[in-house]
Backbone bond lengths (Angstrom), bond angles and torsions (degrees), N, CA, C in turn:
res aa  C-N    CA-C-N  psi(-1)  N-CA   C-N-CA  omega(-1)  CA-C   N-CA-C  phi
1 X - - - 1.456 - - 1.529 110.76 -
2 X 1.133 106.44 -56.35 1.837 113.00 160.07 1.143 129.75 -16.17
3 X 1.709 102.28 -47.85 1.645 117.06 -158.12 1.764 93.78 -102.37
4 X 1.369 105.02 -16.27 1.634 90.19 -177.58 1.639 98.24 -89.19
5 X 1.183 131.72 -16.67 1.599 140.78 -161.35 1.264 91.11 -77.75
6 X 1.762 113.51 -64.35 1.543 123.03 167.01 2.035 132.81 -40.83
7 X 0.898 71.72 -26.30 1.915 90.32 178.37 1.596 98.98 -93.87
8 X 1.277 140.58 -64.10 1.311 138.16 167.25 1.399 100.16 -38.89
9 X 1.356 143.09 -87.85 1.347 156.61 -167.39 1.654 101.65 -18.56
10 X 1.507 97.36 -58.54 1.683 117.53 -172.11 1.680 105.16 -55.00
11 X 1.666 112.90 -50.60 1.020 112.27 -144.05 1.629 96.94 -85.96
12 X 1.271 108.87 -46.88 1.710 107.25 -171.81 2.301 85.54 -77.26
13 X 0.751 168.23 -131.19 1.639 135.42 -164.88 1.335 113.62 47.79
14 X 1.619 104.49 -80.31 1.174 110.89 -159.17 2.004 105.36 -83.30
15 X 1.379 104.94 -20.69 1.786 96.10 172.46 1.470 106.01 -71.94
16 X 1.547 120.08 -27.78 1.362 114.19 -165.56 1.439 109.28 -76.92
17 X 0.983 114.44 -20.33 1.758 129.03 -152.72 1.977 84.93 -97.87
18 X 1.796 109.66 -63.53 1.865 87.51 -178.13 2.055 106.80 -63.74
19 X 0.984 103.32 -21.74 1.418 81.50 -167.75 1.385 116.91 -74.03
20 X 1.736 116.43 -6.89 1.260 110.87 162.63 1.018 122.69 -83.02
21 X 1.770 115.24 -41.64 1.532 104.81 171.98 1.664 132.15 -44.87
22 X 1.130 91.31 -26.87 1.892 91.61 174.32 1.812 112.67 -85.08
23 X 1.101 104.85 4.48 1.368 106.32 174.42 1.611 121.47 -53.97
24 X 1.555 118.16 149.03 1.246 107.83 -164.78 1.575 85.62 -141.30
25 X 1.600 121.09 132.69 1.484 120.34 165.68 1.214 106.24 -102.66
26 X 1.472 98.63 145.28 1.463 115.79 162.24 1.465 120.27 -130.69
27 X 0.897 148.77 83.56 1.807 160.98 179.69 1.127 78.93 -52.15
28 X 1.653 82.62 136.87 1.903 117.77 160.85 1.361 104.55 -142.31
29 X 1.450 93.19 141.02 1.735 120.93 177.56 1.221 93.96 -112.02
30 X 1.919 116.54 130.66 1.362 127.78 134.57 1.067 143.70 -77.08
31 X 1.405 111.53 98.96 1.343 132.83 -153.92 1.664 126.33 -114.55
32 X 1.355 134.23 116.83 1.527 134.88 178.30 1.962 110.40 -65.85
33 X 1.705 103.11 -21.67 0.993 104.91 -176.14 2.214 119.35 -98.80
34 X 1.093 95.74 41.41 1.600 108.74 167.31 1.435 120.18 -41.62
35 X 1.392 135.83 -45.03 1.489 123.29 156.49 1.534 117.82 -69.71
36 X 1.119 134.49 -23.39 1.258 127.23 179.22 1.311 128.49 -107.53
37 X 1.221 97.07 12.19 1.689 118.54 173.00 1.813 98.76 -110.00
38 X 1.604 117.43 -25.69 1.596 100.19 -179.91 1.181 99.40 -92.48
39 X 1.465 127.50 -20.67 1.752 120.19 170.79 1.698 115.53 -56.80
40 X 1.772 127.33 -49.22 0.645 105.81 -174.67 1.548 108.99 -97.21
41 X 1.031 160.21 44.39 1.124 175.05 135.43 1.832 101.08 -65.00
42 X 1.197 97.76 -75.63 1.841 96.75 -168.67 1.373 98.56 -81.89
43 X 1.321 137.11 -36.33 1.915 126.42 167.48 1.326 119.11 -51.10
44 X 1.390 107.19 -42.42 1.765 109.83 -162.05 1.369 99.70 -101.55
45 X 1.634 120.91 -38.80 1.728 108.90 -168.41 1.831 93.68 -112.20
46 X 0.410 126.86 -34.27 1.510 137.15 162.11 2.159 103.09 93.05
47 X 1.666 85.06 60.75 1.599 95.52 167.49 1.104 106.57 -91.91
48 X 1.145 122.20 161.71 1.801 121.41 176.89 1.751 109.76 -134.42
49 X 1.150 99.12 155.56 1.520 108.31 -161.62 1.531 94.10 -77.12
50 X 2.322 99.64 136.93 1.264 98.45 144.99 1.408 135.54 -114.61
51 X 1.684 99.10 19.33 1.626 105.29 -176.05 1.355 108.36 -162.63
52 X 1.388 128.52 134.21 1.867 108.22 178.70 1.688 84.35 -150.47
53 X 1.118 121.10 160.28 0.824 158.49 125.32 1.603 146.64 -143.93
54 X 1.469 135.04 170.76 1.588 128.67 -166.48 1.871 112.17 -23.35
55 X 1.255 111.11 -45.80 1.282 108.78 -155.07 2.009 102.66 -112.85
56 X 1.381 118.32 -19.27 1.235 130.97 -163.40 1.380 112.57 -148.51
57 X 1.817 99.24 136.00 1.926 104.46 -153.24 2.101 69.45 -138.13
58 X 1.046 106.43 133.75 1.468 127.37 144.59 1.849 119.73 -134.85
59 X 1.937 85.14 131.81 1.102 82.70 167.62 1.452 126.42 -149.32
60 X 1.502 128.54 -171.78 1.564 121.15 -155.59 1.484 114.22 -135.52
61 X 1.177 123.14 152.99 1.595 128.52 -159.92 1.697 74.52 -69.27
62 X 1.722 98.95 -174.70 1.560 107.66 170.02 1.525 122.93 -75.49
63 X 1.726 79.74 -33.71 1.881 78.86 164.21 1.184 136.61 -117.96
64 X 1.322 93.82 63.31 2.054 123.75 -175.63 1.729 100.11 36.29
65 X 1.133 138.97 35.95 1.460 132.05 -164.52 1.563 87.36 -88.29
66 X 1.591 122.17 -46.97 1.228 116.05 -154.81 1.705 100.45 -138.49
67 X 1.340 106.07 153.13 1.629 115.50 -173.61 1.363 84.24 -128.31
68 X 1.868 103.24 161.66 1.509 121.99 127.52 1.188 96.34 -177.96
69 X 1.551 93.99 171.24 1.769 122.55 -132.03 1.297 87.82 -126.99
70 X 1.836 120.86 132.31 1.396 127.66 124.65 1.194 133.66 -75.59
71 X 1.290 136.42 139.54 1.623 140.48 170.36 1.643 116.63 -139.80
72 X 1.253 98.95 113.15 1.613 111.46 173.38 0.998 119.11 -59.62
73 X 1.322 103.38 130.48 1.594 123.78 -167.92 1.567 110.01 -59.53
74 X 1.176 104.23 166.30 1.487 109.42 -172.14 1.379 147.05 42.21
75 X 1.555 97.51 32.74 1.744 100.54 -157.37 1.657 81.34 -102.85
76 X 1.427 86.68 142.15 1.588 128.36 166.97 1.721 111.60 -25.48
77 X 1.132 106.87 -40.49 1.474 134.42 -151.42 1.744 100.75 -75.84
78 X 1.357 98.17 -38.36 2.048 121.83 -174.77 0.847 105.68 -62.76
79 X 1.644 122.42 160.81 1.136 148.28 132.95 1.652 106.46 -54.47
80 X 1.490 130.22 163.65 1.179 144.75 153.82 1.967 103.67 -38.28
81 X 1.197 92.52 -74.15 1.611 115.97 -168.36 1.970 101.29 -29.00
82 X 1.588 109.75 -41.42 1.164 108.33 -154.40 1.999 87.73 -121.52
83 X 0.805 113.13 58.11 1.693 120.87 168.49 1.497 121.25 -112.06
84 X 1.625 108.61 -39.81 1.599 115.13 -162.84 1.415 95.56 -73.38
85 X 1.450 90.90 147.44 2.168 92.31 160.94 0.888 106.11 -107.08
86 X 1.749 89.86 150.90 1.924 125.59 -161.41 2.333 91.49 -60.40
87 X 1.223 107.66 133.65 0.946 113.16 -164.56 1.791 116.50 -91.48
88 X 1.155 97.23 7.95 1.956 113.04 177.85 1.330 113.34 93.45
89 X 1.469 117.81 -9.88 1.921 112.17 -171.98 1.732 96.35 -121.66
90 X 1.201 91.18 175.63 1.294 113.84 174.83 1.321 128.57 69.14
91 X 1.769 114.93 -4.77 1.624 112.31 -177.36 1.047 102.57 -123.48
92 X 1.580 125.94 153.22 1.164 146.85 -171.52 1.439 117.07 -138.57
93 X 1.701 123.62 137.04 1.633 105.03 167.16 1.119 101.79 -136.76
94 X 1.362 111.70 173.06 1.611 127.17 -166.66 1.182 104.58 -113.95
95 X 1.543 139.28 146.76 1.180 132.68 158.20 1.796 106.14 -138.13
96 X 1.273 99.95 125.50 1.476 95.41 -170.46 1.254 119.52 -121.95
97 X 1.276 113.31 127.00 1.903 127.21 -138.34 1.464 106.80 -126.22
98 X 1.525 134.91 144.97 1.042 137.08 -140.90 1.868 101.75 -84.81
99 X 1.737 94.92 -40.75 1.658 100.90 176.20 1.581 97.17 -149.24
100 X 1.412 87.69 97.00 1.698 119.35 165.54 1.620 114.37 -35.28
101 X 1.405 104.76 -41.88 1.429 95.80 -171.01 1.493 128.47 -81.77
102 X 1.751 95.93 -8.37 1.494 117.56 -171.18 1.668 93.25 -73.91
103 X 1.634 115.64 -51.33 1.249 129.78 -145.91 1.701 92.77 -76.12
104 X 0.981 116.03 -23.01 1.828 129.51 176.92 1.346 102.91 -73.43
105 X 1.264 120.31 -48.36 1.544 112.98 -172.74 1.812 103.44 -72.34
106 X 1.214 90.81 -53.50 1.737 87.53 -171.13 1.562 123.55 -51.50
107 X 1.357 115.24 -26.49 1.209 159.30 -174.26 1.893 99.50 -57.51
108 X 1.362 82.58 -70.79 1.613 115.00 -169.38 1.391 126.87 -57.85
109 X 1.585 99.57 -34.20 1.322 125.08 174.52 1.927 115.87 -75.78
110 X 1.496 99.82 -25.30 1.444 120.86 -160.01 2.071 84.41 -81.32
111 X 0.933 107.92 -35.46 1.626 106.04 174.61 1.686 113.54 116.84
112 X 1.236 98.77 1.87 1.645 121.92 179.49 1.723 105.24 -48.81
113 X 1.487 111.92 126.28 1.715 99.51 -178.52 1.617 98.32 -92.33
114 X 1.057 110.88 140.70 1.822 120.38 160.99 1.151 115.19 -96.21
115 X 1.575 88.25 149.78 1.101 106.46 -150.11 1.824 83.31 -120.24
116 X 0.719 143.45 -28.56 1.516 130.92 131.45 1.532 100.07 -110.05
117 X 1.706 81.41 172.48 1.453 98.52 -167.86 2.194 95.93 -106.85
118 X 1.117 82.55 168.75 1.276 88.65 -174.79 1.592 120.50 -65.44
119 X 1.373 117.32 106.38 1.685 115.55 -174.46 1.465 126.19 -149.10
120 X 1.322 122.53 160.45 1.676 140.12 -178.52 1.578 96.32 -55.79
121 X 1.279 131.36 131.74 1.253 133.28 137.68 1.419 129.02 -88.96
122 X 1.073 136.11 157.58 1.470 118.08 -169.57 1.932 102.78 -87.42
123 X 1.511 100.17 -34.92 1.364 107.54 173.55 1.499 123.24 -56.37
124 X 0.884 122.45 14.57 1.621 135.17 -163.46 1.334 121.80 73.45
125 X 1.251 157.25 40.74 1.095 174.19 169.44 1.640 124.15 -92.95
126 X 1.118 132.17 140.94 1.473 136.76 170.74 1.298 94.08 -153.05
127 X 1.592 118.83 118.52 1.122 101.17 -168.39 1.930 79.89 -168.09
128 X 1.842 97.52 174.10 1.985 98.29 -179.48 1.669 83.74 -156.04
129 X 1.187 123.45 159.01 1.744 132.67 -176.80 1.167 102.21 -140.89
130 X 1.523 106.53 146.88 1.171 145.74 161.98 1.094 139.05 -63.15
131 X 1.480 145.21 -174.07 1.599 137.00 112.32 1.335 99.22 -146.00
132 X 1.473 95.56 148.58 1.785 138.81 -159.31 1.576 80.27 -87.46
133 X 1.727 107.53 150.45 1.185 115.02 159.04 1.425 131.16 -33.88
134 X 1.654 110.25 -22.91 1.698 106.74 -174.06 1.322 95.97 -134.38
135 X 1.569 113.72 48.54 1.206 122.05 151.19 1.371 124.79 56.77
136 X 1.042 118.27 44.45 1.310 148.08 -170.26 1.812 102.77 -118.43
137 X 1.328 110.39 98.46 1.710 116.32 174.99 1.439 103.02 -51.93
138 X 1.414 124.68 166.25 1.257 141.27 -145.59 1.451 106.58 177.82
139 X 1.232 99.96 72.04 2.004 123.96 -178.54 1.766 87.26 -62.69
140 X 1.438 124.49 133.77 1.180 124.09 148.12 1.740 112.41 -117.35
141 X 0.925 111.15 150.06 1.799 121.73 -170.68 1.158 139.38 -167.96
142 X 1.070 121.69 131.15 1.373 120.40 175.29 1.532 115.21 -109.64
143 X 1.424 127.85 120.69 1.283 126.35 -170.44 1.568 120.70 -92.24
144 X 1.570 102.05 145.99 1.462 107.67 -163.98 1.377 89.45 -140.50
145 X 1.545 109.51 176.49 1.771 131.32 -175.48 1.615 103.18 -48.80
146 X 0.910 108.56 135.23 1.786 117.14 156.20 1.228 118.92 -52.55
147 X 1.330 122.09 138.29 1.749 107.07 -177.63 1.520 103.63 -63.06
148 X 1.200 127.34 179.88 1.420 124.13 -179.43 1.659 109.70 -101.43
């Protein structure tokens, strides 16, 4: 009985453990602003859409590594859980780019205001931020050595 308790234990373990590793996130913001969140998304970072319709816009780095999804608040279509809109504080994303300083200039030129400016961290960081139409910061970076 032991060894079958032990073999179950192992086996659902080991389904729980691959079925996370293949896990894939995608963050979604509920948002009223759906055209001006897919303009600056594919204008300024240059993600491109893999799904839109009336109420819901997902979209993907260039090299499908990473998604996320807008969905307008209050649609019929929701659960409760996923109705409220994202309220402008508290979220942050990272995007981490091969040469930071390129992605700053191109960026910079596009008329984008920063919200930092482009700089050394001592923690290993080189990096300058954004904000997304719904005010959501947007750390971009490329990581280097820690100062010593």
């Amino acid at each position: 009985m032991k060894a079958v308790l032990l073999t179950t234990f192992v086996l659902t373990v080991g389904l729980t453990n691959a079925q996370t590793k293949n896990m894939k996130l995608n963050a979604g913001v509920i948002t009223e602003k759906l055209q001006e969140t897919k303009k600056f998304y594919t204008d300024v970072l240059d993600f491109e859409v893999s799904f839109e319709n009336e109420f819901y816009l997902l979209l993907h780095t260039s090299n499908q590594s990473a998604e996320i999804s807008f969905l307008q608040p209050n649609h019929p279509s929701q659960q409760p859980i996923f109705q409220s809109e994202f309220s402008g504080k508290g979220v942050y994303l990272t995007i981490e780019v091969e040469n930071v300083d390129e992605v700053y200039k191109q960026i910079k030129e596009k008329g984008v205001q920063m919200e930092i400016e482009i700089r050394d961290e001592p923690w290993g960081d080189r990096h300058f931020a954004i904000k997304d139409p719904n005010g959501i910061g947007i750390d971009i970076v490329t990581y280097t050595k820690p100062e010593e």
